[in-house]
C-alpha angles and dihedrals in degrees: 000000000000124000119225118238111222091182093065091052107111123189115206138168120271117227107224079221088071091058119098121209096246100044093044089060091036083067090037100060089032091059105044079046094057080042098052087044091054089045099067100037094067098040081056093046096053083055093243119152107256095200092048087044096053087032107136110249116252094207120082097213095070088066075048101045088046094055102041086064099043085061096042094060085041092062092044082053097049090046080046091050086039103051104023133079104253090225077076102062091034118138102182102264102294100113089048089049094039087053107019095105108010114132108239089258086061103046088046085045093053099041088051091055102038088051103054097038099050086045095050090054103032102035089020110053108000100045084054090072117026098020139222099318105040086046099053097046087057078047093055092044099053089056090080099170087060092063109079094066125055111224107040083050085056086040088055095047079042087055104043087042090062092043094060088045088051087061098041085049095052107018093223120111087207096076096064099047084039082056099046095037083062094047098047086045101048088045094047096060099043083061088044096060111018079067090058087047089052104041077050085063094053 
């Protein structure tokens, strides 16, 4: 049998450019699957009730409450956008290239999925047992493409930190995938469409 070399291994960036649409979305539903799939197994390990825990919320103030702060963090953006050099919030081309060219059912579809499977995990399951701050800062961590810079790594612990307090507020799980469903979507058209604004120019 053939030993593996580890030595040999090298880790690179990978150009966006490289990325293929297909094989860009093919990562993207693999890994909020993993995610989803963690998610529930340790709800289900720390012995909580899954269908109390992804039970819709009877009060309408936790839909409020959701998108008051979803547009709350999409005003800070667009004051960071506004006032910041874009090299800054860069994150080296992956969101452009994830919603370039995604017709508006896709984007919806993919910021649906991406927000109740990261908060189920993250708000559901990891927050329960290590709470708002520890989870955000793993947040934070996951979202690799962020860290290079500074502040949009500190946007993105702000963001999941609000995130954990907006459960805690409502006690309905709902209100943060509802939040973050709002943020992905909104951003995800603005790239949508401020591409084609900007394809129209050239």
């Amino acid at each position: 049998m053939k030993k593996i070399n580890f030595r040999n291994i090298r880790i690179r960036k990978v150009d966006p450019g490289e990325l293929d649409d297909s094989m860009l979305l093919v990562n993207l539903y693999l890994t909020q699957a993993i995610t989803f799939i963690l998610g529930i197994s340790i709800v289900l390990f720390q012995s909580q009730h899954l269908t109390a825990l992804i039970r819709l919320p009877e009060r309408l103030s936790v839909w409020g409450w959701a998108a008051l702060f979803a547009a709350g963090v999409l005003v800070f953006d667009w004051l960071i956008a506004r006032w910041v050099p874009e090299e800054v919030t860069d994150d080296g081309g992956i969101n452009k290239k994830l919603f370039g060219r995604r017709p508006l059912w896709h984007i919806a579809v993919i910021s649906f999925i991406v927000a109740v499977c990261e908060e189920l995990l993250f708000r559901g399951a990891i927050q329960h047992a290590f709470g708002p701050y520890w989870t955000s800062i793993l947040f934070a961590a996951i979202h690799i493409r962020y860290l290079r810079h500074w502040l949009m790594t500190g946007m993105v612990f702000a963001i999941s930190y609000g995130l954990g307090k907006l459960y805690l507020l409502t006690g309905s799980l709902w209100a943060p995938i509802a939040a973050h469903f709002i943020i992905d979507f909104v951003m995800g058209c603005l790239i949508r469409y401020r591409k084609d604004e900007e394809d129209g120019e050239g």
